[in-house]
N, C-alpha and C positions, 0 to 999 in steps of 0.2 A: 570278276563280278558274276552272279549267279545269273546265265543266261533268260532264267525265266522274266526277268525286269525290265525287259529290253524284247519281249517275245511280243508285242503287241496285239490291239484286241480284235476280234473276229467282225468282219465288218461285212454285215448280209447286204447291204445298199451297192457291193461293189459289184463290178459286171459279170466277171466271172462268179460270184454267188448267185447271183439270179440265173446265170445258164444253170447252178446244181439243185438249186429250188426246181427249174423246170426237169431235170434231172429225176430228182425228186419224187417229185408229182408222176410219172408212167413209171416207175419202178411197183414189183406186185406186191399186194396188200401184205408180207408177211416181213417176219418180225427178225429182228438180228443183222440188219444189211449192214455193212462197213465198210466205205470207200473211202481210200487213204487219196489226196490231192497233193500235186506234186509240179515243177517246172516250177514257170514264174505266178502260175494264178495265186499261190501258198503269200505271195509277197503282195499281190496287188491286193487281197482283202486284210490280210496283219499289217502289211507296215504305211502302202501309198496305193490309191484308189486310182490315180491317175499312170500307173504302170501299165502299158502295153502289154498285149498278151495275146497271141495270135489264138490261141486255143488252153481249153484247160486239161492237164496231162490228169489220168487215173491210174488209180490197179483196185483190184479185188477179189479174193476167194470168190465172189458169183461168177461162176462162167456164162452167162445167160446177159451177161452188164452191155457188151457189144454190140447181142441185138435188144436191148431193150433204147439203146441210146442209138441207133437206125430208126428202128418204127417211130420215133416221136422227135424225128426227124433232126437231132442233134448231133449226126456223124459231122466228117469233112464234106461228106458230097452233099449235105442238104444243107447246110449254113457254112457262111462265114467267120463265124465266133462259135469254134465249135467241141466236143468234148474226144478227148482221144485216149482210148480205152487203153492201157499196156500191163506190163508187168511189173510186178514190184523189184523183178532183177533190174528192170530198166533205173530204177532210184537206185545208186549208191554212193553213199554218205557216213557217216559215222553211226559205231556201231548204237551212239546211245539215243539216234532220234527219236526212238518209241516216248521213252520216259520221260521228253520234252515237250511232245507235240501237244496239239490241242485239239477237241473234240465240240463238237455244235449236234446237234439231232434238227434234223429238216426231214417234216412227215415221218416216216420211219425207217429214217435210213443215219445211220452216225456217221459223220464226214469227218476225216481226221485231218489235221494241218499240219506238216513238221514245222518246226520250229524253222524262222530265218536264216539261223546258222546253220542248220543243215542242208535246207534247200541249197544254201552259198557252195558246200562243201561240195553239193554235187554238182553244182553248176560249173563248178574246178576240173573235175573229171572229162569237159570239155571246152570251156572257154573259147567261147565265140565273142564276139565282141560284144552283142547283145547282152553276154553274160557279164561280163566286163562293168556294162554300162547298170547292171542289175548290183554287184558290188557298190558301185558307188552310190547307186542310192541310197541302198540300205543306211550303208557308215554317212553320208551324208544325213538322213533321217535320224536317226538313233545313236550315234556316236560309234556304233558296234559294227564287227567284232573290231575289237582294236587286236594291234599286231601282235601281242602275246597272248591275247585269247585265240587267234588262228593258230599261231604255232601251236596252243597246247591242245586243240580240238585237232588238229592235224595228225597230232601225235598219235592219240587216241586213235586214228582212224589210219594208222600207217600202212595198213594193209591194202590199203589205197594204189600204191608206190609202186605195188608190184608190176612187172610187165605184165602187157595184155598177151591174153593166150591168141596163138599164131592165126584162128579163125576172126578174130573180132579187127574190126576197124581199130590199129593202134591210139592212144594218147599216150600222155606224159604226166601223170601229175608234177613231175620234178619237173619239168618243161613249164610249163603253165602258172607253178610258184613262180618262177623265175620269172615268166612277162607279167604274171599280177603284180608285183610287191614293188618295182619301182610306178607305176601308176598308183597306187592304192597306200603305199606307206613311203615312199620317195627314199629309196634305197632296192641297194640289190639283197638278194640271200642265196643261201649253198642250201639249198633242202636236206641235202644227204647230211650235213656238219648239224643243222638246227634242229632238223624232224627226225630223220629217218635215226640217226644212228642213236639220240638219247632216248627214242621212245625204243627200239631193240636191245639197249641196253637194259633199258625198265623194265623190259619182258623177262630177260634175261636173270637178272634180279629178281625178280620174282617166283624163279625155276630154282632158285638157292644157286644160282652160277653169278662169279664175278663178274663184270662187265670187261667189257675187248671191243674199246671204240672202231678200231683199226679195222677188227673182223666184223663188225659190223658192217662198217662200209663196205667192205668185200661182199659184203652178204649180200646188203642190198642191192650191189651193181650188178650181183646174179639172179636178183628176185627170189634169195630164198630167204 
């Protein structure tokens, strides 16, 4: 199913929208601003108004967005519901969120939304429980992603899989498939047998090279 039918609509009455109205409103009079919204706010205004949200995550080309969201006193240290300026490395999700997401203009600034499915795919890349607890609303609310819509956006996104480089806090995505999916689809999965090796085959294929299930898997448990 075409993800966009299941992306649901931009809801400015939720809390975290009115933290980016006020946002908004002290950002300077000029034209072209674009801040991409990310973490759980993305889900508590498209899918459920009553999602918790300790803070709304950003990024943005303005390098100027951190103190603008200080002086009008919406960091951590001057509210409790508050907006948390980062990088867009910090979002990673599949390659195709641009194309999904959805856009709103508040004052003059365009706030972008990834799509549900994306936000999930990042929230994969850690899986906290909260995150956990974020999956199942979604599929509880909307039906979505059902279990062959994640394998095949997984796929998509396999480059995900790779080990983390030796500086960063490790995760697993193939670790964290594995605790999602008997919660969430009530069975277990092989990442490496389901995701990793048909979507390196695909690549593969597409290089005019035969596929080599086998080396693939090799490939993958080297990260390359």
């Amino acid at each position: 199913m075409d993800p966009a039918s299941w992306a649901g609509s931009i809801n400015l009455q939720a809390p975290a929208a009115e933290l980016l109205r006020k946002l908004a409103a002290a950002l300077p009079q000029i034209p072209d601003f674009r801040i991409t919204v990310f973490g759980s706010a993305p889900l508590q205004i498209t899918v459920d108004a009553t999602l918790i949200s300790a803070d709304v995550d950003v990024f943005s080309d303005f390098e100027g967005l951190g103190e603008v969201v200080e002086r009008a006193g919406l960091g951590e240290d001057k509210s409790p519901f508050f907006i948390q300026v980062s990088s867009e490395l910090n979002f990673r999700s599949s390659p195709r969120w641009r194309e999904r997401s959805q856009q709103v203009i508040i004052g003059n600034c365009k706030f972008i939304f990834p799509h549900p499915l994306d936000i999930l795919i990042a929230k994969l890349t850690r899986l906290d429980q909260k995150d956990v607890r974020a999956f199942e609303l979604v599929l509880a609310k909307t039906g979505h992603p059902t279990e062959a819509e994640l394998i095949a956006e997984l796929q998509m996104a396999v480059d995900l899989f790779r080990p983390s480089f030796d500086e960063e806090q490790g995760y697993s995505m193939a670790e964290n498939c594995r605790r999602l999916w008997p919660l969430l689809y009530r069975r277990e999965i092989d990442p490496r047998q389901e995701i990793i090796a048909p979507a390196l085959a695909t690549r593969k294929a597409g290089y005019g090279q035969p596929p080599n299930h086998k080396q693939e898997l090799r490939d993958a448990l080297r990260g390359k």
